[in-house]
N, C-alpha and C positions, 0 to 999 in steps of 0.2 A: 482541636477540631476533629469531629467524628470522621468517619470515610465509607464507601460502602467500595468495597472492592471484587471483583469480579476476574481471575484466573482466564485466558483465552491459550488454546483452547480445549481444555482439561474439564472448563465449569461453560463454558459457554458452546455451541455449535452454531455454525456459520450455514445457512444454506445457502445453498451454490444459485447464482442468477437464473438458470436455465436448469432442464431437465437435460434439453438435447439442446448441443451449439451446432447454428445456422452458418453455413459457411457463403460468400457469395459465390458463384463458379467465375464469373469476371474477371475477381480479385484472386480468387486462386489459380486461375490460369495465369494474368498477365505474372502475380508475384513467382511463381512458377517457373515461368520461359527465364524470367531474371536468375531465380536460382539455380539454374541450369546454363547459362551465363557465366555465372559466379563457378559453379561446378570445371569447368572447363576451363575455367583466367588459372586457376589455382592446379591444370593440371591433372585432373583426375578425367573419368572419362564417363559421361552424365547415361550411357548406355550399358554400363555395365553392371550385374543381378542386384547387388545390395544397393546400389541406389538409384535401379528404376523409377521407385517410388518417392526419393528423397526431395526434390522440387514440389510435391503434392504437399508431403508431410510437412517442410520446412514455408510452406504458404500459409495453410491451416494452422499452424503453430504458432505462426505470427500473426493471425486473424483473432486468437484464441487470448495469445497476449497482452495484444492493444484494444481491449475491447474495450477496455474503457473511455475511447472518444465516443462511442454512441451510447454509453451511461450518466446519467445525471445525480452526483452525489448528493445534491441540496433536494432532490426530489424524492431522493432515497429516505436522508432526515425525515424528512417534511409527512412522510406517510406512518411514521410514528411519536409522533409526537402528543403528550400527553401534560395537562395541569396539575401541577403538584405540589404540595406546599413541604418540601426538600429543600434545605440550602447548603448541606453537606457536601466533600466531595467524592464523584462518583468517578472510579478509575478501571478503566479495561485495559488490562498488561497483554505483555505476550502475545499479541495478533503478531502471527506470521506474516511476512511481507515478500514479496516477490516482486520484481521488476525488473526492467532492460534499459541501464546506463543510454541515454543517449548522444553520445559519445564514441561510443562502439559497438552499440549495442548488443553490447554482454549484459549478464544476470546480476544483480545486486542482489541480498539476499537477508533476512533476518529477523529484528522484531519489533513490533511498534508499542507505547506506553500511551494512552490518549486518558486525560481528564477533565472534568469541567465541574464549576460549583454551578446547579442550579439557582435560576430566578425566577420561580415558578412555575418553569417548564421543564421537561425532562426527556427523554428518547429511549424508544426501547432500547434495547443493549448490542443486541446484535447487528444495528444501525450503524455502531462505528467502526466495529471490523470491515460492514461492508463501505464504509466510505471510504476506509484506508485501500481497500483491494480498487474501489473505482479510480484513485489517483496512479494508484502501485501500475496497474494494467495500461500502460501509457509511458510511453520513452519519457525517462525522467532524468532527473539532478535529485540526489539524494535531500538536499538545502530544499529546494521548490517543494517535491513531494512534505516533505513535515510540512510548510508552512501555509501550501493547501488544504492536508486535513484541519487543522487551525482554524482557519478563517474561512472553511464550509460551516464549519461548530457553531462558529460563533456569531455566523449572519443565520443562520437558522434560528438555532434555542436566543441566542443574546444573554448566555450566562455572565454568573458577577466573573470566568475568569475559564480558560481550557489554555491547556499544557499537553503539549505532543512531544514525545521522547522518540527516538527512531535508531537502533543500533543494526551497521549491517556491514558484510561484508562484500569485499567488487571482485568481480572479477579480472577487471581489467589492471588492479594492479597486482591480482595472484597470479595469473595465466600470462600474465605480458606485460612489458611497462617494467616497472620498478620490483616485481616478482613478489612482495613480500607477502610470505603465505598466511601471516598471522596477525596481520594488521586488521583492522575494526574502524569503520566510523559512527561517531555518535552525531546527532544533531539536534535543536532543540527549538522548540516555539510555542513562546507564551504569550498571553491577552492577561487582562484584568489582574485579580486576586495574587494570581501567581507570579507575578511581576511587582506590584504593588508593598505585598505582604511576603518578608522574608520566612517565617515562620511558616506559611502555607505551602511555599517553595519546597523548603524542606521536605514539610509533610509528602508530598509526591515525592520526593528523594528518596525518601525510606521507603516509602511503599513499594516502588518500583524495584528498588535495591534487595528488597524482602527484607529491611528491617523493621 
């Protein structure tokens, strides 16, 4: 089977949702008074110079990271989507990933593999980095995130088949927990072709592996 493949992001560029991020003051006040709460349970003292501003920053910062509850990934799809008579598959490696375990909300961290064989339809390319960032930007499970990018794909286009590969590291078990600083989790989720056909399987296997 042919492939077309696409490097992220080396051969692709992502633009960013916004020019300028809208903060609400509400939300950064109430989250705010909390962190400054939190400042003081742990001891430190929320009035002193380096972290006058720390309750503002650590508000705005968690506004900036969960944005993606007021993003809609299928709508994202849905504005490029294009007829095409393609049935190869198309694979964007290497999307960066970023997210906050929720759990503890620490950082998970790494890369995502996303594929799918066209059925007459296709999406511009840059569509899937930004779907994986609309899921990422939302307290997550490493498991859920993959198999939401998946199954946005595949109610959108309805290819004969998408494969979501997701490697990352937690924080929660580097920083605390179990400590181990070199551990990795992979996870995986497939529709159609790629389940069906062991041969196709593969095909993403290498690709992704850079064989």
């Amino acid at each position: 089977m042919l492939s077309t493949e696409v490097n992220s992001p080396s051969e692709l560029t992502v633009p960013a949702y916004r020019n300028e991020h809208v903060y609400d003051p509400k939300v950064t006040e109430d989250i705010g008074t909390r962190v400054r709460d939190i400042l003081e349970g742990i001891g430190e003292d929320p009035n002193r110079e380096g972290l006058l501003k720390t309750p503002e920053r650590v508000a705005k910062a968690y506004q900036f990271l969960t944005q993606g509850y007021a993003q809609d990934p299928e709508a994202i799809l849905k504005k490029a989507v294009f007829h095409e008579d393609y049935s190869e598959m198309i694979l964007v490696k290497d999307i960066e990933v970023y997210s906050l375990c929720e759990h503890h909300m620490l950082p998970f961290f790494g890369k995502a593999h996303v594929a799918y064989i066209p059925d007459g339809k296709i999406v511009g390319l840059s569509k899937l980095p930004r779907v994986v960032d609309v899921f990422a930007r939302r307290l997550q499970v490493q498991e859920r995130l993959t198999i939401q990018v998946r199954d946005a794909i595949q109610r959108v286009l309805n290819p004969q088949g998408v494969a979501v590969v997701i490697e990352a590291n937690h924080m929660c078990m580097v920083m605390r927990g179990v400590q181990k600083q070199h551990s990795s989790t992979t996870t995986s989720a497939m529709s159609g072709l790629f389940l069906d056909s062991a041969n196709t399987r593969a095909e993403f296997m290498r690709l992704i592996n850079g064989h």
